[in-house]
C-alpha positions as CSV (number, residue, x, y, z in Angstrom):
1,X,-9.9,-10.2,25.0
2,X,-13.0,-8.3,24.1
3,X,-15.7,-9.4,21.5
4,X,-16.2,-6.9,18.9
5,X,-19.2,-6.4,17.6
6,X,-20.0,-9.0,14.5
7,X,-21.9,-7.7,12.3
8,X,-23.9,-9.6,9.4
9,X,-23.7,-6.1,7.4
10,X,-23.4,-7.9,4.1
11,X,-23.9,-6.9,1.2
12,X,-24.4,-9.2,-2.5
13,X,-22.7,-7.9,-5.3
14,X,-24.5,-9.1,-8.2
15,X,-21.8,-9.2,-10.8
16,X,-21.8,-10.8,-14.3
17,X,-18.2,-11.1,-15.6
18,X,-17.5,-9.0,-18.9
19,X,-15.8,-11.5,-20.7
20,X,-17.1,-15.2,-19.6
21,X,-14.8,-16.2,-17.0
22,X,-15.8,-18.1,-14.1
23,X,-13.9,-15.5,-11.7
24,X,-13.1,-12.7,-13.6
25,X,-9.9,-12.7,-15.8
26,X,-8.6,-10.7,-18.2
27,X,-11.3,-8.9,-21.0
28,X,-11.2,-10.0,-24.6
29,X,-12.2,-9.1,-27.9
30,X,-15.4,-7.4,-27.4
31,X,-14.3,-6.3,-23.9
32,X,-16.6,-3.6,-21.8
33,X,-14.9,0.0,-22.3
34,X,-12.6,2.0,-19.8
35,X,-14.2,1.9,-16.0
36,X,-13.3,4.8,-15.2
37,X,-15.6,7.5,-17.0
38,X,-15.5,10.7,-15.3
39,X,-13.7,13.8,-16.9
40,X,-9.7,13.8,-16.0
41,X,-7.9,16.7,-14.3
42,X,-5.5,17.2,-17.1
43,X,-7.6,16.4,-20.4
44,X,-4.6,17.3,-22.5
45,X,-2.3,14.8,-21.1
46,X,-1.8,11.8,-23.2
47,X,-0.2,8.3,-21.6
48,X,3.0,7.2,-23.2
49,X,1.5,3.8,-24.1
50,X,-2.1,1.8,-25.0
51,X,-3.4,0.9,-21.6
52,X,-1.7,2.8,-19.1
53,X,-4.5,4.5,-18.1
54,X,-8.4,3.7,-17.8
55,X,-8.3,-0.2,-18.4
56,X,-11.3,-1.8,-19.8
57,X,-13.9,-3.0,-16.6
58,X,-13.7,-6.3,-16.0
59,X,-16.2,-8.1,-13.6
60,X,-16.0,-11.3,-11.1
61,X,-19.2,-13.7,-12.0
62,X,-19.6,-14.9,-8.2
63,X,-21.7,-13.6,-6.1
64,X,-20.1,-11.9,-3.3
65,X,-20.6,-10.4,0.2
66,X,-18.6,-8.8,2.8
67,X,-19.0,-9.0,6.5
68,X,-18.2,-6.9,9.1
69,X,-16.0,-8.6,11.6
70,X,-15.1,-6.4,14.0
71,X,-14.8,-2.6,14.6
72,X,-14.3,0.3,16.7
73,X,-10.7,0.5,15.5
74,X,-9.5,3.7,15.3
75,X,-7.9,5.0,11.8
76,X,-6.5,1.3,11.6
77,X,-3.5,1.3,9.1
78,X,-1.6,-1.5,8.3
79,X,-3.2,-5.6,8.5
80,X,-0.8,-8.4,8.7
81,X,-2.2,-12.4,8.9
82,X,-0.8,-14.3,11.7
83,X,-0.5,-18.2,11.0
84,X,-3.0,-19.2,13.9
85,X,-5.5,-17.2,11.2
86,X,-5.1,-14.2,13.5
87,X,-4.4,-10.6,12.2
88,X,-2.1,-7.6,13.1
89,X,-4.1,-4.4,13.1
90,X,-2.2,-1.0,13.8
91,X,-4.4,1.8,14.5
92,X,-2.2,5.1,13.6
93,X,-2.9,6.7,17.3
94,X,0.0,4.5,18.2
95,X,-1.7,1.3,19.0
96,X,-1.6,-2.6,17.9
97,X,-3.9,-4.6,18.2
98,X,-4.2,-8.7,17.6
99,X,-7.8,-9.8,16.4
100,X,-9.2,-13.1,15.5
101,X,-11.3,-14.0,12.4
102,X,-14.4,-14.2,14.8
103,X,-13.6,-10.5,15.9
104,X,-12.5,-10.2,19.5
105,X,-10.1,-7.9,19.6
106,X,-7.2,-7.4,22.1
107,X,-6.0,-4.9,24.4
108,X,-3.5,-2.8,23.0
109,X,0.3,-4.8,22.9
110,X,2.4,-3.2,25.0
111,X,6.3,-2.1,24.2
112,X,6.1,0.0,21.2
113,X,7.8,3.1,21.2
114,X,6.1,6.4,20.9
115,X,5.1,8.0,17.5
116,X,4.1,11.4,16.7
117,X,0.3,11.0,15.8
118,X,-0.1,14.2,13.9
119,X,-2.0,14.7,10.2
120,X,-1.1,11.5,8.6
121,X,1.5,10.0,11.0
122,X,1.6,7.7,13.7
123,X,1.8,3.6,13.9
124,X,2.0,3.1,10.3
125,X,2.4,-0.5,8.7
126,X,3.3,-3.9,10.2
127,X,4.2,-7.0,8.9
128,X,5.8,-10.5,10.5
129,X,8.8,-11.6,9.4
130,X,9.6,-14.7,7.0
131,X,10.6,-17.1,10.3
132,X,7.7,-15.7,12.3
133,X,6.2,-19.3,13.0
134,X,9.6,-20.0,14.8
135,X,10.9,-16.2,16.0
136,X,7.5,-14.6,16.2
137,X,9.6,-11.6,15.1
138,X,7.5,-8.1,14.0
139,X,9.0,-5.4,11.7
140,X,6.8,-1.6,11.8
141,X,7.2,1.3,10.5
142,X,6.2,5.0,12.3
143,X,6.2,8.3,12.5
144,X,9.0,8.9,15.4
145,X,9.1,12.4,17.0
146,X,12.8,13.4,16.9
147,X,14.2,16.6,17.5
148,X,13.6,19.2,15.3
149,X,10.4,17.6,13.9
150,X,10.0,13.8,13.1
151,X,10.7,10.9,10.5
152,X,9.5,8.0,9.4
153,X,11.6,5.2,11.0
154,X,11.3,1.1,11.1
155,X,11.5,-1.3,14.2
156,X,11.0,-4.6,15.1
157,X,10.9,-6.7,18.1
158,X,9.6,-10.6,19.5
159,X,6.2,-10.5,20.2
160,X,5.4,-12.4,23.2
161,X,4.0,-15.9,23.5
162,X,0.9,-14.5,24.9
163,X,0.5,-11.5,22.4
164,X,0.8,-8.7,24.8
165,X,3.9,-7.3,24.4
166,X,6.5,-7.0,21.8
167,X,10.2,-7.5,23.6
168,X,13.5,-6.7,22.7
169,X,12.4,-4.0,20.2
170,X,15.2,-2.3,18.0
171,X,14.7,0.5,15.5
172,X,16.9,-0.8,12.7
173,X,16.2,2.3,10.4
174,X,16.2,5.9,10.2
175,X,15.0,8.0,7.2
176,X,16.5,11.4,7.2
177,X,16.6,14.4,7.1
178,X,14.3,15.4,9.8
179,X,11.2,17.7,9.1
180,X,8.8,19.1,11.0
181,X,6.1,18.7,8.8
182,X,2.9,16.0,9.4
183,X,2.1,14.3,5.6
184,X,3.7,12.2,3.1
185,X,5.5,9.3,5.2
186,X,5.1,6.6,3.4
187,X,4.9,3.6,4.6
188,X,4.6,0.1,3.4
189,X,6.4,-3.1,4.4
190,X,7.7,-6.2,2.6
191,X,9.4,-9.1,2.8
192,X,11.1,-10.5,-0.9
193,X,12.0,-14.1,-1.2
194,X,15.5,-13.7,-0.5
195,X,14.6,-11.8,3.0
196,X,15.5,-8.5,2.3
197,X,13.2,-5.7,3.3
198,X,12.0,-3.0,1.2
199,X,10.3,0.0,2.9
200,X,8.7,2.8,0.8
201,X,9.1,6.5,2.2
202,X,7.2,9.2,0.5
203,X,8.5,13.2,0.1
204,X,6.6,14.8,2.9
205,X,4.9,17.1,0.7
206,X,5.7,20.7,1.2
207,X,7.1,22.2,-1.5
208,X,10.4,23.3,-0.1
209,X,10.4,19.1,0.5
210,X,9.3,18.0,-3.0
211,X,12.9,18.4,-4.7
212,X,14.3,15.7,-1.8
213,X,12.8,13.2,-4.2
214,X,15.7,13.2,-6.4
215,X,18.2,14.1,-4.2
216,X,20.4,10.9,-3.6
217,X,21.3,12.5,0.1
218,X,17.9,12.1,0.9
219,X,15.6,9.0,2.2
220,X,12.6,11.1,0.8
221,X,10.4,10.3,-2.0
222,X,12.4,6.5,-2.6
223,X,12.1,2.6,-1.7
224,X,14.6,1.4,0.3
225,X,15.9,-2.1,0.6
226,X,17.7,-3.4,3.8
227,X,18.3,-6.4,5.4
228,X,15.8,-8.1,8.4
229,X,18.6,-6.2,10.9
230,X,18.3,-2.9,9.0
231,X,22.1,-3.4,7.6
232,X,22.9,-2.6,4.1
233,X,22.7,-5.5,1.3
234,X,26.4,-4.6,-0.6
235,X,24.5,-5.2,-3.8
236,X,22.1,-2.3,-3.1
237,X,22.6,0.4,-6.4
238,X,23.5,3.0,-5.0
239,X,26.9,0.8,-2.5
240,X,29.8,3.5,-3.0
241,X,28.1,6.1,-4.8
242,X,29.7,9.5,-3.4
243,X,27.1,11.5,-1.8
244,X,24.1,8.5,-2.1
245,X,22.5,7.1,0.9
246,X,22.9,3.1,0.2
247,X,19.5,2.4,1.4
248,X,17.8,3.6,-1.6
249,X,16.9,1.4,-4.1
250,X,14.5,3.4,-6.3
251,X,14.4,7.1,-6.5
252,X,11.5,10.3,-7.5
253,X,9.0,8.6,-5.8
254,X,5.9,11.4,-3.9
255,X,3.8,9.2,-1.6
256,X,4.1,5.8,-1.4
257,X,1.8,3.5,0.5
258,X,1.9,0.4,-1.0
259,X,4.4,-2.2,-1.6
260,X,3.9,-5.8,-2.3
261,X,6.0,-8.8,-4.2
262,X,4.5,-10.7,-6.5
263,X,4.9,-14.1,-7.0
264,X,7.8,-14.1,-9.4
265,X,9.9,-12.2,-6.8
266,X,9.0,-8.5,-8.3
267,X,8.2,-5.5,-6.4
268,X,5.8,-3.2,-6.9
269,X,4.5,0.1,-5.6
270,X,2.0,2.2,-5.6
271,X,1.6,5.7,-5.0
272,X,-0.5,8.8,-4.6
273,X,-0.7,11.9,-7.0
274,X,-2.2,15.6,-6.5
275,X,-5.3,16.0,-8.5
276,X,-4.9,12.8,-11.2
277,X,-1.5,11.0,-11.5
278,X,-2.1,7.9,-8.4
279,X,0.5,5.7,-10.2
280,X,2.0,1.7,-10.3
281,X,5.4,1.2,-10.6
282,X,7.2,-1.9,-11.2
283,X,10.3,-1.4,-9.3
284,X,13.6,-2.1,-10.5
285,X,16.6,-1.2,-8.6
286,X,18.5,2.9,-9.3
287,X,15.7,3.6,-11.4
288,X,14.6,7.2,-11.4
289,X,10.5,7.6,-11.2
290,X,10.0,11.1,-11.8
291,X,8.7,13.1,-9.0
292,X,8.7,16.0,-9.3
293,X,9.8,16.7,-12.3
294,X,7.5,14.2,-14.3
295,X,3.9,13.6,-13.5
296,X,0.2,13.0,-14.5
297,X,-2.4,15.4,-13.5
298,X,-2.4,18.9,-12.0
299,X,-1.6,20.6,-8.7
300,X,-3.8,20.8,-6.2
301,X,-4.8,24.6,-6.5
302,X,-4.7,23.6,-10.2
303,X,-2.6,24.2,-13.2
304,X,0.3,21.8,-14.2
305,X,3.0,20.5,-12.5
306,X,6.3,21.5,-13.6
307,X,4.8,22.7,-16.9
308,X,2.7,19.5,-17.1
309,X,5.6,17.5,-18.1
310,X,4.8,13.4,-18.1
311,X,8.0,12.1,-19.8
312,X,11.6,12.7,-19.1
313,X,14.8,11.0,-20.6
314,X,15.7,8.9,-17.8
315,X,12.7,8.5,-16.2
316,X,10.7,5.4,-15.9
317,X,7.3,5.6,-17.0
318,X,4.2,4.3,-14.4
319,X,2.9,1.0,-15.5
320,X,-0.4,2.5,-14.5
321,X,-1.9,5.3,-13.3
322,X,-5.7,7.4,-12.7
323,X,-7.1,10.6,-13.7
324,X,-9.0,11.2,-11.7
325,X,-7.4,9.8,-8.6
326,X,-8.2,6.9,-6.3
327,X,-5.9,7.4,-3.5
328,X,-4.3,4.2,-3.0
329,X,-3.4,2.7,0.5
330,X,-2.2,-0.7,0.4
331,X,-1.9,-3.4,-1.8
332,X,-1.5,-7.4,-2.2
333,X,-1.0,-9.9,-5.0
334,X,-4.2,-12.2,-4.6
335,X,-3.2,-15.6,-4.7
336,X,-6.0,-17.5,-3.0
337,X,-8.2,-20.7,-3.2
338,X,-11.6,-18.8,-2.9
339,X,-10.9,-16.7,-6.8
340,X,-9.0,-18.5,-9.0
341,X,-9.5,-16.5,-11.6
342,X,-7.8,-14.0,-9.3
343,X,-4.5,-15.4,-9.2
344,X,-1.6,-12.5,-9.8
345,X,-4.2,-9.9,-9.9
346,X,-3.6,-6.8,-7.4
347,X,-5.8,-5.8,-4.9
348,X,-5.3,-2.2,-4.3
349,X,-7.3,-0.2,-1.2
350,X,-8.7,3.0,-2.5
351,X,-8.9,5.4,0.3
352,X,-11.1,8.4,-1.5
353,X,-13.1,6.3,-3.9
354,X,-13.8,4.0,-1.1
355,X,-13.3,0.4,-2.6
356,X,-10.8,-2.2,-3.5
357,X,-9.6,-2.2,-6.5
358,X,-8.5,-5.4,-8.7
359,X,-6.4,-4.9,-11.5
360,X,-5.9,-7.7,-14.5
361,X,-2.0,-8.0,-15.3
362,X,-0.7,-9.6,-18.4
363,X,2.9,-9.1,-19.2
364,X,3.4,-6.6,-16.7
365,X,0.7,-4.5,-18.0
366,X,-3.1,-4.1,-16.7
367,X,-5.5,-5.5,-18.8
368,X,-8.8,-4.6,-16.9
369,X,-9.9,-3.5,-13.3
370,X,-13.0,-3.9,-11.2
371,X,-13.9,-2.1,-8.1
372,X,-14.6,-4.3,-5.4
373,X,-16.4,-3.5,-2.0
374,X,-17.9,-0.2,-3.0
375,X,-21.3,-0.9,-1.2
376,X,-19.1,-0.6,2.0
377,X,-18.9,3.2,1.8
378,X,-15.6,4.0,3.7
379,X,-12.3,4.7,2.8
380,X,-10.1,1.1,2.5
381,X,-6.6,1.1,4.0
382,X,-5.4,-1.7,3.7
383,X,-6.2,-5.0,1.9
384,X,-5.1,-8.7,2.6
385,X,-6.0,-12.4,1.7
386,X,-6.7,-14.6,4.3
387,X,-6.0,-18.6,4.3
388,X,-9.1,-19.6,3.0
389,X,-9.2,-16.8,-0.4
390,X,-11.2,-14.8,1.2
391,X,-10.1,-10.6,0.9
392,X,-9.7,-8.8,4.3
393,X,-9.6,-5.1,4.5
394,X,-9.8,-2.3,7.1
395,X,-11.3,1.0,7.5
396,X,-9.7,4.7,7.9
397,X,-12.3,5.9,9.9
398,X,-12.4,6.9,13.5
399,X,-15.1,3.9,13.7
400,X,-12.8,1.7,11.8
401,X,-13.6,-1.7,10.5
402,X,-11.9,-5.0,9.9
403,X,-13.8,-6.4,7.2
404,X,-14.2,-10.1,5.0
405,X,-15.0,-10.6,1.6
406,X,-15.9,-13.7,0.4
407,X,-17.7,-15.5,-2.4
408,X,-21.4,-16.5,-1.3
C-alpha cells in the first residue's frame, strides 16, 4: 500500500438554509427563486408541468468542508463503499484500485479483463454485490474491445481475501450491436432489494446510432435488468416479445450514467442531454423515454432536435431536467446520520458545472436543489455516502481526487 497524499484542502461553506431547516429540506412559502439563472439553450421550450425544471435553491444551514483524501487517481470513474469502510475506485485506464478513508491507496487489483480506453470508454462503474460481506463478490461494467469495434459489457468475479486480485471473473452480459465508435456507454450499476441488477447503457452518439434507442433489437439507449448471474428475470417486459431483446427494461434513453434505488425500492436514472435537456427519470418497466424523438434543448451545432419536439404520445416525461446542462455522472439517495435533513434527497455529480448537486423530492417531484462542493473546482464523477453521513466523491481529472464532505 501507498499513502496518498492527505490533504487538509478544506474549504467552509458558509450556508444559511432558505427556508429554516436545520439541514436543509424542502423550501416553503416564501421560498428563494429558481437556482439556476443563466439563459437556456432553447428559450422557447416550455416544461410539461410546474417544477420540472429550475427548482427553487434550497440551502443546508451547517457549516461544511471537504477534504481531500487522496489523489493521483487517474480519470477515476465509479466509487463503491466496502464494509471495513474501504472504497472501490475504478480509474477508466482500466485499473481498480482499493483505498482506505485515511487515503493509502493500493496497487492496482489484478484479473480484470482488458477494456478499450478510448474517448469515454474504459473501466467504467463498480459496485459489490448484496452478499459481499459473505462472497466478497464484485459486478463492473466496461468498454470491451470486440471485433469490429467494442461494447459496453458487465462482469463480475471474487475479490481476493487480500484485495489483490479479483478470481473467477465471468462476463455475464453483452450489450449489442457492436460499434466502433468511442462515446455514450453508459454505465451505471445497481443492486434493487430483490437482487436483480439493472445496468444503464447509453446510444453511442453518432447519429447513424441515435435511432438504436428505440429500436427493441438493440441494447442502446435503454436500462436493463438481469439477474446477479446475468440470466433473464421471466418477469422482465419485454419476455416473448418478437424481435425485443429481454434485457431491456426501459427504452429511448441517450446517455445514461447514473442509476440509483431509492429507499422504497424505485429506480431512477439520470442522463445527459446535447446543449440543455440533462434529464431524471423515474424508471418504470417498458416505458418509452423519448430519445430521439423527444427532447429538451438543442443540438450541439445548434438548432432543435427533431423539430424541438418535448412531448410525444407514449412517451414519458422527465421528472426533471436543466437548461442549461450540468452533465450528470453518478448519483446516490443520501440516507445518512451526518444530514438528517438529507434523507431521500439525491446527490447527483455534475461533471461540467463541477459540483454535487442535491435535489429536494416530495412526491416524486423536486422541490428545491443546492449545489454542493463547488469551491472544489473539478468535474465530480461519482458521489457516495460513507458510514458515518459524510458524502464521498471523486474527480475526472488526470490528477483525480477521492474526496469527503462532511459537516464541521
Amino acid at each position: 500500500m501507498r499513502l496518498l497524499a492527505f490533504a487538509a484542502a478544506a474549504s467552509v461553506l458558509s450556508l444559511a438554509t432558505a427556508c429554516g431547516a436545520q439541514d436543509g429540506a424542502a423550501p416553503g412559502a416564501g421560498a428563494a427563486g429558481p437556482l439556476e439563472t443563466r439563459p437556456a439553450n432553447a428559450p422557447d421550450q416550455q416544461p410539461a408541468f410546474p417544477g420540472q425544471t429550475r427548482a427553487p435553491g434550497v440551502r443546508t444551514e451547517r457549516a461544511l468542508s471537504h477534504t481531500v483524501v487522496a489523489s493521483g487517481l487517474v480519470e477515476p470513474w465509479g466509487l463503491a463503499l466496502m464494509p471495513d469502510g474501504r472504497w472501490l475506485v475504478t480509474e477508466r485506464p482500466g485499473r481498480l484500485r482499493i483505498v482506505s478513508a485515511e487515503g493509502a491507496m493500493s496497487d492496482p487489483v489484478a484479473g480484470l479483463p482488458a477494456v478499450d480506453a478510448r474517448g469515454q470508454g474504459g473501466l467504467l462503474d463498480v459496485i459489490i454485490g448484496p452478499d459481499f460481506a459473505r462472497d466478497r463478490m464484485i459486478w463492473w461494467s466496461y468498454a470491451e474491445p470486440r471485433d469490429g469495434g467494442n461494447a459496453t459489457s458487465v462482469a463480475r468475479g471474487r475479490l481476493s481475501d487480500d484485495g489483490s486480485r479479483v478470481e473467477n471473473v465471468q462476463v455475464i452480459f453483452r450489450a449489442l450491436p457492436v460499434y466502433d465508435g468511442d462515446k455514450h456507454y453508459g454505465s451505471s450499476l445497481a443492486f434493487a432489494p430483490d437482487g436483480k441488477l439493472f445496468v444503464t447503457l447509453g446510444e453511442r452518439s453518432d447519429a447513424p446510432m441515435r435511432p438504436q434507442a428505440q429500436d427493441l433489437g438493440s441494447h442502446m439507449g435503454k436500462t436493463i435488468r438481469i439477474n446477479a448471474d446475468g440470466s433473464v428475470p421471466q418477469d422482465n417486459p419485454f419476455v416473448g416479445r418478437d424481435g425485443a431483446l429481454p434485457e431491456i427494461w426501459s427504452l429511448g434513453h441517450r446517455n445514461v450514467q447514473g442509476v440509483a434505488v431509492a429507499p422504497d425500492g424505485a429506480v431512477w436514472t439520470i442522463e445527459h442531454g446535447t446543449r440543455g435537456g440533462d434529464e431524471l427519470n423515474l424508471e418504470r418497466p417498458g416505458l418509452n423515454y423519448g430519445w430521439p424523438d423527444v427532447a429538451y434543448g438543442v443540438e450541439y451545432r445548434g438548432g432543435p432536435i427533431n423539430e424541438g419536439v418535448t412531448a410525444r404520445e407514449g412517451t414519458e416525461q422527465p421528472v426533471y431536467y436543466w437548461d442549461p446542462v450540468i452533465a450528470p455522472g453518478g448519483m446516490t439517495f443520501y440516507d445518512g446520520a451526518m444530514f438528517p435533513g438529507w434523507r431521500g434527497d439525491l446527490l447527483v455529480a455534475a461533471l461540467k458545472e463541477k459540483h454535487i448537486a442535491r435535489l429536494v423530492l416530495e412526491n416524486s417531484r423536486v422541490v428545491g436543489e443546492e449545489r454542493l462542493l463547488t469551491d472544489l473546482g473539478e468535474r465530480v464523477r461519482d458521489v457516495a455516502v460513507g458510514p458515518d453521513g459524510a458524502v464521498w466523491a471523486i474527480t475526472d481529472e488526470q490528477n483525480g481526487k477521492l474526496v469527503r464532505l462532511a459537516a464541521e
